[in-house]
Structures are given as structure tokens and as C-alpha cells.
C-alpha positions as CSV (number, residue, x, y, z in Angstrom):
1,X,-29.6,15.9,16.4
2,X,-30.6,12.6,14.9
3,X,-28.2,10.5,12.8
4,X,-28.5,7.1,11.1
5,X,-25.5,6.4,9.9
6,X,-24.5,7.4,6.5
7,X,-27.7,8.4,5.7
8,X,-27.9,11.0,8.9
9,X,-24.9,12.0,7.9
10,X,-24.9,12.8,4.4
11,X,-24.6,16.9,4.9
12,X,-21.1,16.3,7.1
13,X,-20.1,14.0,5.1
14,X,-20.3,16.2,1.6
15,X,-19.0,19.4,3.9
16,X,-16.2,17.7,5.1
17,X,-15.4,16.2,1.2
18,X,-15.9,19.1,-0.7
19,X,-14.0,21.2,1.7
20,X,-10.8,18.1,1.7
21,X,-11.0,18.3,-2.0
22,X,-10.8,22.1,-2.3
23,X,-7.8,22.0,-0.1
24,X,-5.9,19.2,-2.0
25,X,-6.6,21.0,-5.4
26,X,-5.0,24.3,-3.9
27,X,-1.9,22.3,-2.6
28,X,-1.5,19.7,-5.8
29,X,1.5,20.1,-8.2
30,X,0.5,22.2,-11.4
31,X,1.0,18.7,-13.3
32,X,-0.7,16.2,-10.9
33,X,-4.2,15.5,-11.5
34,X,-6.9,17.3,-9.3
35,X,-9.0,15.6,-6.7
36,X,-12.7,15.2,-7.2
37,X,-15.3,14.6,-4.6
38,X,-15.9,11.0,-5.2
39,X,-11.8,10.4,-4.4
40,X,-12.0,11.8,-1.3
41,X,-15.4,10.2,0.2
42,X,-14.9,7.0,-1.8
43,X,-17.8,4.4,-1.2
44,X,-19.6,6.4,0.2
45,X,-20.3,8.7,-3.1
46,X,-21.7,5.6,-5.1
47,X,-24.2,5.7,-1.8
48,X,-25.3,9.3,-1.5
49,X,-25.0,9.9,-5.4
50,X,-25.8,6.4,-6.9
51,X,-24.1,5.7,-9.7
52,X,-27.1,5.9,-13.0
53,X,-28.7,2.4,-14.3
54,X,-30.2,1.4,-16.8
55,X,-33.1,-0.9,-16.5
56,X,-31.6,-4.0,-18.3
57,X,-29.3,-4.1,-15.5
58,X,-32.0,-3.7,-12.5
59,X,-34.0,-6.2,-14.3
60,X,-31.3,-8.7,-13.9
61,X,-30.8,-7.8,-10.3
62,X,-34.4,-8.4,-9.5
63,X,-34.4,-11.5,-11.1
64,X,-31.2,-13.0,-9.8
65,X,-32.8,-12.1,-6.4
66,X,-35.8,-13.5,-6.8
67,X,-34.4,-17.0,-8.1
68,X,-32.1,-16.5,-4.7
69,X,-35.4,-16.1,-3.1
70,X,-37.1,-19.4,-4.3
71,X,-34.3,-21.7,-3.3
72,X,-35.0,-20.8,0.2
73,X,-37.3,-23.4,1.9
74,X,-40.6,-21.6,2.9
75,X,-39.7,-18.8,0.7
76,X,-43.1,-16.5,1.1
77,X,-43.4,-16.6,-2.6
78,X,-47.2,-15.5,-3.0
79,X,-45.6,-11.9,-1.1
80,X,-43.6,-11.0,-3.8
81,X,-45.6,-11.7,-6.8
């Protein structure tokens, strides 16, 4: 089996999260709040399921790296336009 890291191992890594959380909920106080899957897998949640955008803020992302990109010296400039 081939696996590249997170990406390979997205299917273990939402088994082994969803079946974590299910087993916290059933042993949690009545009172205490219950666990989701993004709790459990942390960082990597905002990966597999990315977090939604709007464009405004991926239009400043672009630019901000493309600015970045010009201040290089012998930035390939003609590539990205």
C-alpha cells in the first residue's frame, strides 16, 4: 500500500478519529462537553477538511505572495503572470 504522508493517510487517520471520538463521548461525564472529530485529529482536520474561504481572503494571500515573490532577485516574473 502507498502512503504520502497525511495525504496517504487520510482514511486511517478519520477511522482512527471518528472511532477515538465515539469512545470519549460514551465515557464523558453527562455534564462535560462531547468531543468532536476536529478535537481529536487537531491540525490535521483544517488539512483533510479545509476550513471554507471566501475569496477576499485568497485574493490577499495571492497577492501578499506574489509581492514576496518580486523581492526575490531573478524572481521568474514573466511565469506567473
Amino acid at each position: 500500500m502507498y502512503a504520502d504522508g497525511l495525504l496517504g493517510n487520510r482514511g486511517i487517520i478519520n477511522a482512527l478519529g471518528a472511532l477515538t471520538a465515539g469512545v470519549f463521548n460514551y465515557i464523558r461525564a453527562p455534564n462535560a462537553p462531547a468531543y468532536k472529530l476536529e478535537t481529536i485529529i487537531g491540525r490535521a482536520h483544517d488539512y483533510i477538511y479545509p476550513p471554507n474561504t471566501d475569496t477576499e481572503n485568497k485574493q490577499q494571500v495571492n497577492n501578499a505572495l506574489i509581492s514576496y515573490i518580486k523581492r526575490q532577485p531573478g524572481a521568474p516574473i514573466g511565469r506567473l503572470f
